[in-house]
C-alpha positions as CSV (number, residue, x, y, z in Angstrom):
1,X,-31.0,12.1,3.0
2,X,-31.5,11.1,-0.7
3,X,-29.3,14.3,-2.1
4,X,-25.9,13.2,0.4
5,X,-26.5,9.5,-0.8
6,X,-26.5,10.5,-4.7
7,X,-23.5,12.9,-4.4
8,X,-21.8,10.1,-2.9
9,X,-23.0,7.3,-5.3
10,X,-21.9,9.9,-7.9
11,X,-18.2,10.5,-7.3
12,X,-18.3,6.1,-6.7
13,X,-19.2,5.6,-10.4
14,X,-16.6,8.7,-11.7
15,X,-14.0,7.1,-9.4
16,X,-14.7,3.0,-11.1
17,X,-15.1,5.0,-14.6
18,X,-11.0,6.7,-13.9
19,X,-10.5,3.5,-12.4
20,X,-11.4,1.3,-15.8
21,X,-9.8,4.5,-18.3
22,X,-6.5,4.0,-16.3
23,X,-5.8,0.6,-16.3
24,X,-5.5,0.7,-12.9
25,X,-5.5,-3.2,-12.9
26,X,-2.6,-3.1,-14.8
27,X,-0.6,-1.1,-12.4
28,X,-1.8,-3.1,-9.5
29,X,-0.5,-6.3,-11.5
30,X,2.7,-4.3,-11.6
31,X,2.8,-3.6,-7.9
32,X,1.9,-7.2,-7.0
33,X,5.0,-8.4,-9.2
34,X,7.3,-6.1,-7.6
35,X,6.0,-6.6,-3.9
36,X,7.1,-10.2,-4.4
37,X,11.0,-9.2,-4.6
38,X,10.9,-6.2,-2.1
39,X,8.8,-7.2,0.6
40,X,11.6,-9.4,2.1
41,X,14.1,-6.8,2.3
42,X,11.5,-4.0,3.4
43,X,10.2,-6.5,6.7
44,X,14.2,-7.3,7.2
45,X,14.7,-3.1,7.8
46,X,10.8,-2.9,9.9
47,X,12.5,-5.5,12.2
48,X,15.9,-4.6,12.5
49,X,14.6,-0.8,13.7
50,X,11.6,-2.0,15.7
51,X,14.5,-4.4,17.6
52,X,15.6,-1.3,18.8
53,X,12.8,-0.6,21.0
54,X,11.6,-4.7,21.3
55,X,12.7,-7.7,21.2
56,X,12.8,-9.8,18.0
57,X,11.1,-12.5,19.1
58,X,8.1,-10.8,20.0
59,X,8.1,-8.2,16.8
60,X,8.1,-11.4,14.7
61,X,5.5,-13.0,16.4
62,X,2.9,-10.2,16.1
63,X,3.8,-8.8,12.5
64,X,3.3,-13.1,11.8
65,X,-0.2,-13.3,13.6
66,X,-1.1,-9.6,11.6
67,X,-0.5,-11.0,8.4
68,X,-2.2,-14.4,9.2
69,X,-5.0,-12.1,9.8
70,X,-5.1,-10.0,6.7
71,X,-3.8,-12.3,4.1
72,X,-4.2,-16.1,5.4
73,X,-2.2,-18.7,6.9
74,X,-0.7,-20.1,3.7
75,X,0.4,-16.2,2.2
76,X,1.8,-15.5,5.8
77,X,3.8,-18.4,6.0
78,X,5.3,-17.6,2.8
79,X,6.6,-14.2,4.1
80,X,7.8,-15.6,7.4
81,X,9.9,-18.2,4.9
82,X,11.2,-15.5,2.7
83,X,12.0,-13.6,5.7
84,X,13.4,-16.4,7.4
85,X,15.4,-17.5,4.5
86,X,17.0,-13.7,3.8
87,X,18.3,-13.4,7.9
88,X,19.7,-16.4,7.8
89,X,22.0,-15.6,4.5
90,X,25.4,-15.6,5.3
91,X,26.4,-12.3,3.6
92,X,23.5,-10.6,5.7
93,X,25.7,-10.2,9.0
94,X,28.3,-9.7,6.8
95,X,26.9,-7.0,4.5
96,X,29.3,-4.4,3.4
97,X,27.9,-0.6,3.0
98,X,26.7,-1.5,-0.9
99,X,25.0,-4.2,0.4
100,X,23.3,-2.3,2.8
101,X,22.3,0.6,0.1
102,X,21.0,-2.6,-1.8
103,X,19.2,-3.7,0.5
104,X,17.3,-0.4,0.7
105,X,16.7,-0.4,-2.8
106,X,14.7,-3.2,-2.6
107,X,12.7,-2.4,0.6
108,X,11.2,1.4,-0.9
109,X,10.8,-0.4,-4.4
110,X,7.3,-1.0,-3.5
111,X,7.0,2.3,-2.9
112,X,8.2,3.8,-5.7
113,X,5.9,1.8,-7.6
114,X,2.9,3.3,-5.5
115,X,4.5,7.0,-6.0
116,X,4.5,6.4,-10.0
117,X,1.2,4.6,-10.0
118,X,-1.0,7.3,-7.7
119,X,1.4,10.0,-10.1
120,X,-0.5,8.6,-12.9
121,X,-3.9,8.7,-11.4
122,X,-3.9,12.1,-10.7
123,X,-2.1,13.5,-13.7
124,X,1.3,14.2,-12.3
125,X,4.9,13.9,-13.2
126,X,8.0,14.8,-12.0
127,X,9.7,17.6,-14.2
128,X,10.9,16.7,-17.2
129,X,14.4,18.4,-16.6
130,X,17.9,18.3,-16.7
131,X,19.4,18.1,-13.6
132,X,16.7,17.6,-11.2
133,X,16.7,13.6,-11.8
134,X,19.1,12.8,-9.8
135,X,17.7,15.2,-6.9
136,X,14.1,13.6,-7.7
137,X,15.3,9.9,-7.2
138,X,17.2,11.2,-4.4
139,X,13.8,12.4,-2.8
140,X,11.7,9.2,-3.8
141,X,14.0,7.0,-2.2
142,X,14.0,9.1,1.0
143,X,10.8,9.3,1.3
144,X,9.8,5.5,0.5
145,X,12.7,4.7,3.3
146,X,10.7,7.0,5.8
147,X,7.7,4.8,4.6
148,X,9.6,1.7,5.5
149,X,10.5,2.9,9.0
150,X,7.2,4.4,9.6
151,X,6.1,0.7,9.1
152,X,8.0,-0.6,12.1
153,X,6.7,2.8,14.5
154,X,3.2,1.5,13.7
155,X,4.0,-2.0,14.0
156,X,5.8,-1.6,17.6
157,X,3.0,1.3,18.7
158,X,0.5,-1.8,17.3
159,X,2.4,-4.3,19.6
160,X,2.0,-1.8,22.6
161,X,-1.3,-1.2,21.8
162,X,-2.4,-4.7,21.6
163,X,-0.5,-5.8,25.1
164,X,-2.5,-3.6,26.5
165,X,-5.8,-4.2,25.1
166,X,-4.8,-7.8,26.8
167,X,-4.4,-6.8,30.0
168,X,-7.7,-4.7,29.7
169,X,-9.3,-8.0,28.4
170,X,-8.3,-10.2,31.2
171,X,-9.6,-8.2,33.6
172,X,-12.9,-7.6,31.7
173,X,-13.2,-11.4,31.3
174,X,-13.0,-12.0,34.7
175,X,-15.4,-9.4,35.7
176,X,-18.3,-10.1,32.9
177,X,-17.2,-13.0,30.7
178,X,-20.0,-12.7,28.7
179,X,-19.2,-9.4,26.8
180,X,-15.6,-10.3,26.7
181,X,-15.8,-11.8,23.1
182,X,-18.0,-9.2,21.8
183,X,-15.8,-6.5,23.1
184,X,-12.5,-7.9,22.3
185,X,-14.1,-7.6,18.4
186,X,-15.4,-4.7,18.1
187,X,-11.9,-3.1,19.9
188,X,-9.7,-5.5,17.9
189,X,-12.3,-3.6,14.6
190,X,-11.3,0.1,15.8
191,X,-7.6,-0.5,16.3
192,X,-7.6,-2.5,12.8
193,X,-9.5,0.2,11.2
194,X,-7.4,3.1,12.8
195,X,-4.7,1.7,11.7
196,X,-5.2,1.2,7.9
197,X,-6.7,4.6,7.7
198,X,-3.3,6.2,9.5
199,X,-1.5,4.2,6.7
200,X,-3.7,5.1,3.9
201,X,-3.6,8.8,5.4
202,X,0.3,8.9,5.1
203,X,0.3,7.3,1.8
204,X,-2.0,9.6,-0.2
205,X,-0.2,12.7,1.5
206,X,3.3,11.5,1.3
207,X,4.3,9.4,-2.2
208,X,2.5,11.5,-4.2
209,X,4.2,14.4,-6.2
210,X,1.6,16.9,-4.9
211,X,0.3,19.3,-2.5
212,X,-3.0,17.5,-1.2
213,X,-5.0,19.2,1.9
214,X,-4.8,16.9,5.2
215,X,-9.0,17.5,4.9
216,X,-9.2,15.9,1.6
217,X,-6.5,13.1,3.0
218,X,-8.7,11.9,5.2
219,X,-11.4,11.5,3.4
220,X,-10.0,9.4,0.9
221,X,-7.9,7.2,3.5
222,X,-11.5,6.4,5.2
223,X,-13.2,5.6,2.4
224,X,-10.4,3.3,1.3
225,X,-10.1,1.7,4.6
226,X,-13.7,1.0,4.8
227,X,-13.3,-0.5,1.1
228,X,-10.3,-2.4,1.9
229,X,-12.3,-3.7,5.6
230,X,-15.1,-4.9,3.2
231,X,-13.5,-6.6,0.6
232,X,-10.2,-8.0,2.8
233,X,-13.4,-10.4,4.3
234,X,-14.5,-11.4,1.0
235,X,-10.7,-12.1,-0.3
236,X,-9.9,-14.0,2.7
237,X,-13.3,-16.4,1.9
238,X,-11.6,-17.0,-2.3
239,X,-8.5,-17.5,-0.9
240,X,-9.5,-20.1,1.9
241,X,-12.1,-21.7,-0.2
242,X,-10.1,-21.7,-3.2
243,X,-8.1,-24.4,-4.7
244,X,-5.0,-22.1,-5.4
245,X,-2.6,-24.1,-3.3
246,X,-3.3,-27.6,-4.5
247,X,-3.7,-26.2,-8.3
248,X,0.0,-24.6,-8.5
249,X,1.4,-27.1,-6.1
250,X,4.6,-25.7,-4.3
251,X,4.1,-22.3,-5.8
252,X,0.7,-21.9,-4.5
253,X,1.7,-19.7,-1.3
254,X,3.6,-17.4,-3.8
255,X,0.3,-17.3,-5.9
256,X,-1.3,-16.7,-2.7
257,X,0.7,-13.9,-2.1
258,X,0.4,-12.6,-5.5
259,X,-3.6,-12.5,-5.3
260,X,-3.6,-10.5,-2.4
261,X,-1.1,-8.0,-2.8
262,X,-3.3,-7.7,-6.2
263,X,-6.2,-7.3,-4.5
264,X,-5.2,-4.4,-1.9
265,X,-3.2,-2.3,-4.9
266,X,-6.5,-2.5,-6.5
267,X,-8.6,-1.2,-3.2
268,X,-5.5,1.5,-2.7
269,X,-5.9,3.0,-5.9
270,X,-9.8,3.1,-6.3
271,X,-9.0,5.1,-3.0
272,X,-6.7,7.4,-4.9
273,X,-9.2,7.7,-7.5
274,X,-12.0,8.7,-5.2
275,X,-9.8,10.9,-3.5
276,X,-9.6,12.8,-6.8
277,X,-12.6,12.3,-7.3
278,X,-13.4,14.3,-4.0
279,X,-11.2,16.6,-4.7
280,X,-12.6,17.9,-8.0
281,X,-16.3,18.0,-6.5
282,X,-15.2,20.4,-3.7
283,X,-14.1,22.5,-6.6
284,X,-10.3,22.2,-5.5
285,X,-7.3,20.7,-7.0
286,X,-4.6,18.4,-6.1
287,X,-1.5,20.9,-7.4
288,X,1.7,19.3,-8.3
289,X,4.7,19.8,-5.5
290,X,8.0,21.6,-6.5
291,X,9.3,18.3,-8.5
292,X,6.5,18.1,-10.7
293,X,3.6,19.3,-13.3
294,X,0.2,18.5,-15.0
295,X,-0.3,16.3,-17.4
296,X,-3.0,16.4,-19.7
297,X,-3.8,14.2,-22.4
298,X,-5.6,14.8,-25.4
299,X,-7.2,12.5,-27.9
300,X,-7.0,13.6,-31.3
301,X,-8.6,11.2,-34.2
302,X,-6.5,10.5,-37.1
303,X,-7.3,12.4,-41.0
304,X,-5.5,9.8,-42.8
305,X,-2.7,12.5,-43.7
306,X,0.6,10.5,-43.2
307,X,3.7,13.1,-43.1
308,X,5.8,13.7,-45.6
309,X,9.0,11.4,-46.0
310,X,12.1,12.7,-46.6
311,X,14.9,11.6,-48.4
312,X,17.8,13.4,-46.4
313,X,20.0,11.2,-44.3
314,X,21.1,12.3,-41.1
C-alpha cells in the first residue's frame, strides 16, 4: 500500500515543480482575462444550438442554476447579465455573415488560449512553417468551435439527465423520505463528477497538438476532476466569505468572475501537468500531431564573451 501511495505522491510534487518552472499562474491569469470577453459570445452559440433540441427558457434556467452552483450567485449573475445584455443587442438579430464569423471568433478564443497554454506544458508547437499557418489556424478554430457545441450536447444531455433524476426523486421521496436528501447528493456528486471528467477527457485529447492515448486521457481528466471537486468547495467558501463585492463596488461580480475562472485554469493545468507527468512514468510519450514538434529548451550560462560588433551597415 505504501509503494502505490509514494509513486503517486511522487508524480504530485514533479507535476507542482512543472507547475511553478512554467509559470503556469501566469497563463491561467491570461485565460481568466480572455474568458471575460469570450464567454458571452461562446454561451450565446451553446444556446442558440441547444434551442434546437429545447426550449430557451428552460436551457437558460439550468445553465443559470449550474453556474450558481459552481461559481456563486454574484459571478453567475454577472454571466446571465452579459448574456442578457449581448441577445438583446440590436445588431444580434440583425447580424450579417461577418458578424456571425465574429462572433465565433470570440466564443473558441478561450479555447485557443487553453490549446497554446496545455502546448506549452507539454513541449509542443505548431510547425514553424510556411504555409501551414493558415491551415493550422484554420484547424484550431475548428476544433475550439466543436468544443463550443460540444458544450451545449452536454449541457442539454445534463438537462435530460437531471429531469429525470427528478422524477426518480419524487417517487423515492414519497416512498422513503428519509434517504431522499442523502440520495439526491450523492447522485447529484456522480452526475457532477461525470461530467467534469467527460470535459476534462475531451479537453486533454482534443486542443492539444498531440497524439495522447485515451488510457493516459483518463487518468489525467480524473485526477483533475477530483482536484477541481476539492478545491471548487474551498473557492466557493473565499468567494462567499470574502469581501470582494463590497471592496470593488460595482465591479465586484466581474472580479468575481475573474477569481474563479483563475482558479479552475489553475486546477486544469496542474491536470495537464500530471497528465505529463503520468505519461513520462509509464515510460511513454505524448508525440506531437501532424501540425507540430518538440520543443526543448536548454539553459546555457553566460562566459562573459559578448559578440563581435560590426561596422557594416545593411
Amino acid at each position: 500500500m505504501k509503494q502505490p501511495i509514494k509513486h503517486w505522491w511522487g508524480l504530485f510534487k514533479c507535476a507542482a515543480s512543472d507547475f511553478m518552472d512554467d509559470k503556469v499562474l501566469k497563463l491561467s491569469a491570461s485565460l481568466a482575462y480572455s474568458t471575460v470577453f469570450s464567454i458571452a459570445p461562446m454561451l450565446i452559440i451553446v444556446l442558440y444550438f441547444s434551442d434546437i433540441f429545447l426550449g430557451r427558457e428552460a436551457l437558460e434556467g439550468d445553465l443559470y442554476g449550474q453556474l450558481r452552483g459552481m461559481m456563486g450567485p454574484a459571478a453567475a449573475q454577472q454571466v446571465q447579465d452579459i448574456v442578457k445584455n449581448s441577445t438583446l443587442s440590436r445588431d444580434f438579430g440583425w447580424s450579417t455573415v461577418i458578424g456571425f464569423v465574429t462572433l465565433i471568433i470570440g466564443a473558441t478564443g478561450v479555447f485557443s488560449e487553453i490549446q497554446d497554454s496545455i502546448n506549452l506544458i507539454w513541449r509542443l508547437k505548431a510547425k514553424p512553417k510556411v504555409g501551414t499557418g493558415i491551415v493550422k489556424i484554420l484547424l484550431t478554430r475548428l476544433l475550439s468551435f466543436s468544443m463550443v457545441i460540444s458544450l451545449g450536447f452536454v449541457m442539454v444531455v445534463s438537462l435530460v439527465i437531471h429531469g429525470i433524476i427528478e422524477v426518480l426523486i419524487g417517487r423515492l421521496t414519497a416512498e422513503f423520505p428519509d434517504v431522499a436528501v442523502v440520495v439526491v447528493y450523492i447522485i447529484n456528486l456522480v452526475v457532477t463528477f461525470a461530467t467534469i471528467t467527460a470535459l476534462f477527457a475531451v479537453i486533454f485529447k482534443v486542443l492539444p497538438d498531440a497524439k495522447v492515448k485515451w488510457g493516459h486521457v483518463w487518468v489525467g481528466a480524473i485526477t483533475t476532476a477530483v482536484l477541481f471537486m476539492l478545491g471548487k468547495a474551498a473557492i466557493g467558501f473565499y468567494l462567499g466569505n470574502s469581501n470582494i463585492s463590497s471592496t470593488y463596488g460595482a465591479a465586484g461580480s466581474i472580479v468575481i468572475l475573474l477569481v474563479w475562472v483563475y482558479y479552475s485554469a489553475a486546477i486544469l493545468y496542474f491536470g495537464a501537468e500530471f497528465t505529463r507527468q503520468y505519461v513520462q512514468h509509464t515510460g511513454a510519450r505524448i508525440y506531437p500531431n501532424d501540425y507540430a514538434v518538440w520543443v526543448e529548451q536548454v539553459e546555457m550560462e553566460s562566459k562573459g564573451n559578448l559578440p563581435e560588433k560590426s561596422n557594416d551597415i545593411a
